[in-house]
N, C-alpha and C positions, 0 to 999 in steps of 0.2 A: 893843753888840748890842741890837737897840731891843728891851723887854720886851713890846709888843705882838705880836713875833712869835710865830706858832703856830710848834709842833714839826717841821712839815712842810715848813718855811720855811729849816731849819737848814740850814747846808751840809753834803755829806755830804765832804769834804776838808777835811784839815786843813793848816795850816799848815808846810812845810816835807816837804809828801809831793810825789814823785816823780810827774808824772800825763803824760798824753799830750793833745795840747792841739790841736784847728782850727784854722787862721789861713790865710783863702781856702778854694779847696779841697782842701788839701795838711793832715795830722797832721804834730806836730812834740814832739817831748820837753821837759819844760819843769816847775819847780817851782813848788809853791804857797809863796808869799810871804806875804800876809796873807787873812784871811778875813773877807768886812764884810757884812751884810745890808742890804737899802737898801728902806724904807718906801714913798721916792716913786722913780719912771722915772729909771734910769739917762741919765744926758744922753749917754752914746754908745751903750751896748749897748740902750737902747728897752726895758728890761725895769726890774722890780721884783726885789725878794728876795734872796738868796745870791747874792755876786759875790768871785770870788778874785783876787787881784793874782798875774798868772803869772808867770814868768821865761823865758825860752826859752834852754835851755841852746846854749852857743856865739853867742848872739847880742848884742850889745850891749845895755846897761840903760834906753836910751832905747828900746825894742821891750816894754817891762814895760809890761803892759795889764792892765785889769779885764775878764775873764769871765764871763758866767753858767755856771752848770751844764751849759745843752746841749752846751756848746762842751770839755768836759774828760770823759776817757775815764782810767779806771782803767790801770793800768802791767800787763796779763796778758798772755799769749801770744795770743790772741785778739784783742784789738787791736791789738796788734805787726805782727801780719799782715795785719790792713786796712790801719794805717798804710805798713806795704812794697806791697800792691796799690795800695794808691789813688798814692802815688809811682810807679809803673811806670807805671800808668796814664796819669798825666799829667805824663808825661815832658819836656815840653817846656818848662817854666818849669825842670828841670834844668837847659837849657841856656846860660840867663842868664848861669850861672858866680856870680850873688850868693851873699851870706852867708845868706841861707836856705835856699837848694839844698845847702849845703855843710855847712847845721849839721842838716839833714833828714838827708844821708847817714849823720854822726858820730853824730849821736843812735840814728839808728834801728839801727847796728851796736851803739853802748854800752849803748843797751837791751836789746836781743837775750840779749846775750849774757849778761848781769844778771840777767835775767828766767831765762834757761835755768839757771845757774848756782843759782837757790834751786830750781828745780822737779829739779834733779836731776839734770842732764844730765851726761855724760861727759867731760871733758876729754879722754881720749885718744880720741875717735871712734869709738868703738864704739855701739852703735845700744842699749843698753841691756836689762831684762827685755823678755819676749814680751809680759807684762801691759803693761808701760808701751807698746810699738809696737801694740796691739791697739788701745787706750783713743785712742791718736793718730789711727789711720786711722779707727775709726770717727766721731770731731769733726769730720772733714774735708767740706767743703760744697761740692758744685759749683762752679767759678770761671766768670766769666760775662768774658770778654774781649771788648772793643770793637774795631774797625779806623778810627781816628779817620784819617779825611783828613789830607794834608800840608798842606793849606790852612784847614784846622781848628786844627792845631796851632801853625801861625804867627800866626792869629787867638787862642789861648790868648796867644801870649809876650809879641802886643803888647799887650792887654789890660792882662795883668801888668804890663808895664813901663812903660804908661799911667798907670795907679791909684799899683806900688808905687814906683816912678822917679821919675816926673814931677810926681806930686803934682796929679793929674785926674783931673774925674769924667766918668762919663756925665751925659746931660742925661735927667732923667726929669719927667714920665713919657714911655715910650716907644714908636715906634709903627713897625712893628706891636709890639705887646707878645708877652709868652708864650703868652699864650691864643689872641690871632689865629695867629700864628704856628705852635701846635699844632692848630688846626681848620682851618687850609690846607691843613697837612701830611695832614690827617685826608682833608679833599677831594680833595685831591692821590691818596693812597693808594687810593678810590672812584675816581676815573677811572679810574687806570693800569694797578691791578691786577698788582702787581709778581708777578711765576709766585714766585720765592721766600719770600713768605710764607705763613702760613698765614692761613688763611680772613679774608681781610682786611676783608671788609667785616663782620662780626661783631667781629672782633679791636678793630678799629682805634680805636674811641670808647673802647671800655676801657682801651687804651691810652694814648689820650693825656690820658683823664682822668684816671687814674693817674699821670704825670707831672706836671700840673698840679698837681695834689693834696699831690706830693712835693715841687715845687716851693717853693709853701706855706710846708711846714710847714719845709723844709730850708734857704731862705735866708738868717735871720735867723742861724742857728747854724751854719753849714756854708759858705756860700757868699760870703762875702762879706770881703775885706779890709780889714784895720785902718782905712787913710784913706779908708772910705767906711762906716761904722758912724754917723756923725753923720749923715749925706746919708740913710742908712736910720732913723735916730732920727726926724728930722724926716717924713721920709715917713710914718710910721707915725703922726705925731699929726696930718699934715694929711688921711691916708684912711684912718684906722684908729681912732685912740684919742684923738684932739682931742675937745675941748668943744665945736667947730662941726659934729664930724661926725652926722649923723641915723644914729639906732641904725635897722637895716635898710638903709642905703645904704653898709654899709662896703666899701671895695675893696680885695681881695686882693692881694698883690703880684704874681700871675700878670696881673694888669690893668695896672700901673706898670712892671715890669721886661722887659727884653726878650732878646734872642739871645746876646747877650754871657754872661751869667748861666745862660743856660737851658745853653750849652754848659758852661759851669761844671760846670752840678748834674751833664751828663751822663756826664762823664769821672769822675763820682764814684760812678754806677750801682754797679758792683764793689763799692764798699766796703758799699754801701749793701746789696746782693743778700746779703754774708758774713755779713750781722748778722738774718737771715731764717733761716726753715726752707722756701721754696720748694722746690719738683720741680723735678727736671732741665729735666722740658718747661715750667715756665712761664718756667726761667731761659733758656733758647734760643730762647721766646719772646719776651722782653723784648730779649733781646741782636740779636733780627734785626730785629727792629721798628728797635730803638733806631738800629743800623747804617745802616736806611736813613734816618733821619729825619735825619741827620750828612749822609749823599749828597745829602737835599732841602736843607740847611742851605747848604750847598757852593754847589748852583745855584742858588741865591736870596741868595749872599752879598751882594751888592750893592744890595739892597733889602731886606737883615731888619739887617745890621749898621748900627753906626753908625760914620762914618768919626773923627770933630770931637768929640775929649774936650777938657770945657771946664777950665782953667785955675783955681785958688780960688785967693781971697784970704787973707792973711798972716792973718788971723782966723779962720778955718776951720780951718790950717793947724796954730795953735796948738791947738786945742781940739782938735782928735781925736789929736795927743799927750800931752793931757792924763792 
């Protein structure tokens, strides 16, 4: 552990704890292995400082990665239950039938139930003190549920099975990007004037700068699968944090990335909503916004997606196993 690190640098995991862990947009159970601090840019996670060597329980030892911190989430009942939303949510890479869908399932029950088991809960089914069911309902937060198209969700599987099967990328940067793509939807929503939203033309800039925004900051740590952390490494030194980049002309990845991803972030909304203190009404704001912007997604699938993931070579291939 380099001695020039500050205090604030340290990991707050230790070695051999039990944590809940990102991989794409799906949480998965999984321990801490070793603990390393890293001075210069991680050559696949694009970051600096605390990085933990994870394990993903039920999954093979060739799937053992280096994380930064955003990407690991404490073992509580609280996360447990974003980690079961955001899986329902995005249901559809379930149906792959792979070993990740399968060790999602197992973990997320062997956690459950682990978790329940120290906090107190009953084995025989009974519902426990009044104090303990009082303290429960009142933690409970609005659930913000999406209506993800069938043609959406067949666009998740292949994606999936493009990046985690095939061993392909997208070609970026991409066009339209996320930002074009959110200020059409913006336009879009100004012409048409959907009767079920609310006050749309007010709403709508807020809206979808607020996804942009989330965008941001969520893809690096959230949204993005293992064999494409190099492809995001290098993106980041060639519009972000390279020595050739001019400080004031850095580009966002809502500039780089596009539909493919944006859908990603979106089937993550819920998870994201449970870890807020929003109102009811801004949560049924967000969810009917979000609902049609999936419907404009749909009719403009053939001009936002991209058909043609490109293929990498044996060199690539090795390195983000690394």
């Amino acid at each position: 552990m380099a001695a020039a690190a500050s205090s604030a640098n340290y990991p707050t995991y230790v070695a051999q704890e039990r944590v809940l862990c990102f991989h794409g947009p799906l949480i998965y159970e999984a321990k801490v292995m070793k603990t390393k601090i890293f001075e210069d840019l991680h050559p696949i996670t694009g970051a600096s400082g605390p990085h933990y060597l994870v394990h993903y329980k039920g999954w093979k030892q060739t799937w053992d990665e280096w994380v930064p911190p955003s990407r690991l989430l404490k073992m509580t009942e609280q996360n447990l239950a974003m980690q079961k939303q955001l899986a329902l949510t995005n249901a559809p890479a379930s149906h792959t039938g792979g070993a990740a869908s399968k060790a999602a399932n197992k973990s997320t029950a062997g956690a459950k139930d682990s978790v329940s088991t120290r906090a107190g809960a009953r084995k025989d089914g009974t519902r426990g003190t009044k104090r303990a069911r009082e303290e429960d309902e009142s933690s409970k937060k609005p659930e913000m549920k999406l209506n993800i198209p069938e043609i959406l969700k067949v666009k998740l599987v292949d994606d999936w099975e493009a990046v985690t099967k095939n061993n392909q990328l997208l070609i970026l940067p991409r066009s339209p990007n996320v930002a074009e793509v959110l200020q059409q939807f913006a336009d879009h929503v100004r012409r048409t004037k959907p009767a079920h939203l609310k006050e749309p033309d007010h709403v709508i800039q807020t809206y979808v700068d607020g996804i942009q925004a989330y965008f941001d900051r969520a893809l690096g740590s959230n949204l993005l699968y293992r064999f494409e952390r190099v492809q995001y490494a290098g993106i980041r030194r060639q519009y972000w944090t390279g020595p050739k980049v001019i400080v004031g002309q850095e580009k966002e990845m809502s500039l780089i990335y596009g539909a493919e991803h944006l859908l990603r972030m979106l089937v993550s909304l819920p998870q994201m909503i449970a870890s807020t203190s929003l109102d009811p009404d801004s949560i049924n704001l967000i969810r009917d916004y979000s609902n049609e912007l999936m419907a404009y997604m749909v009719e403009e699938k053939d001009r936002i997606f991209q058909v043609t993931y490109e293929d990498q070579p044996a060199q690539y291939q090795n390195v983000s196993r690394s």
